[in-house]
C-alpha positions in Angstrom: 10.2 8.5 -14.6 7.3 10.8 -14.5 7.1 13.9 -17.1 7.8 16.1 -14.4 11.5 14.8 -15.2 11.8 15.8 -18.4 15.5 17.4 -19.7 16.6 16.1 -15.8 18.0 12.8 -17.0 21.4 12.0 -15.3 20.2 14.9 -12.6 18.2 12.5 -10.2 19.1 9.6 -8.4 16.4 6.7 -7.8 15.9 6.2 -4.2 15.7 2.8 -3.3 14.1 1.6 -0.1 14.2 -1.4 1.7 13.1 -2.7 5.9 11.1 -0.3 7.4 12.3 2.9 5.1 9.4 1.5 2.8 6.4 2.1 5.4 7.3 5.4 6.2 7.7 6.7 2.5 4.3 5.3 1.4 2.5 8.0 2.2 4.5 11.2 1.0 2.9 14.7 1.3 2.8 16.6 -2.1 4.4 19.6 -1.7 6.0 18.6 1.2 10.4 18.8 1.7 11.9 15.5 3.6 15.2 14.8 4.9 16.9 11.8 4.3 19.6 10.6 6.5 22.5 7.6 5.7 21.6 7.2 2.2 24.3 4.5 0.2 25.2 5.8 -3.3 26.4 2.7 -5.4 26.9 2.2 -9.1 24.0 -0.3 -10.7 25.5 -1.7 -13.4 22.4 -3.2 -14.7 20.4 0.1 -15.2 24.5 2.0 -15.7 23.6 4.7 -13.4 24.2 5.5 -9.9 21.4 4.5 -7.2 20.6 5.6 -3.6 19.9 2.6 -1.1 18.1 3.1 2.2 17.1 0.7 4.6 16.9 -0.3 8.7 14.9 0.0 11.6 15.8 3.6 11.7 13.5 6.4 11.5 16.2 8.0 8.4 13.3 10.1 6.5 12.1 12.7 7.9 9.6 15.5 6.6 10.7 19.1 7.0 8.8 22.4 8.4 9.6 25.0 5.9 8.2 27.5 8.7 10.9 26.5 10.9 13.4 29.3 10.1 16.4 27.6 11.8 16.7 25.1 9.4 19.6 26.5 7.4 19.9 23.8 4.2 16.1 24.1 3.8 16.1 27.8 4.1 18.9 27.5 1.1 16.5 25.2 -0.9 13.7 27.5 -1.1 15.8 30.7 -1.7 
């Protein structure tokens, strides 16, 4: 992890993307808020920490308009 992470160990999960999840993540807007949608949480017992999977034909990330006040969990976020 990056040094932005610092003092957050055991505080983030590693997302893990797989299918078509991995095109539409490449290109991430800094600064920007996403949702994600059906994430798996499973235990990896090879790195003994917990992991998020997402994968499928799905469009299941989804960036966020933090203009859009109707949007009550990203409202709650940037509170």
């Amino acid at each position: 992890m990056g040094s932005w992470s610092q003092g957050l160990e055991g505080r983030i999960l590693k997302i893990r993307l797989s299918d078509d999840q991995k095109h539409i993540a490449e290109s991430p807007s800094i600064g920007s808020f996403y949702a994600f949608r059906k994430l798996r949480l499973k235990f990896n017992t090879v790195e003994d920490q917990f992991c998020v999977y997402l994968g499928g034909t799905e469009k299941l990330i989804v960036m966020q308009n933090p203009d859009n006040t109707n949007n009550e969990h990203l409202n709650g976020l940037l509170r």
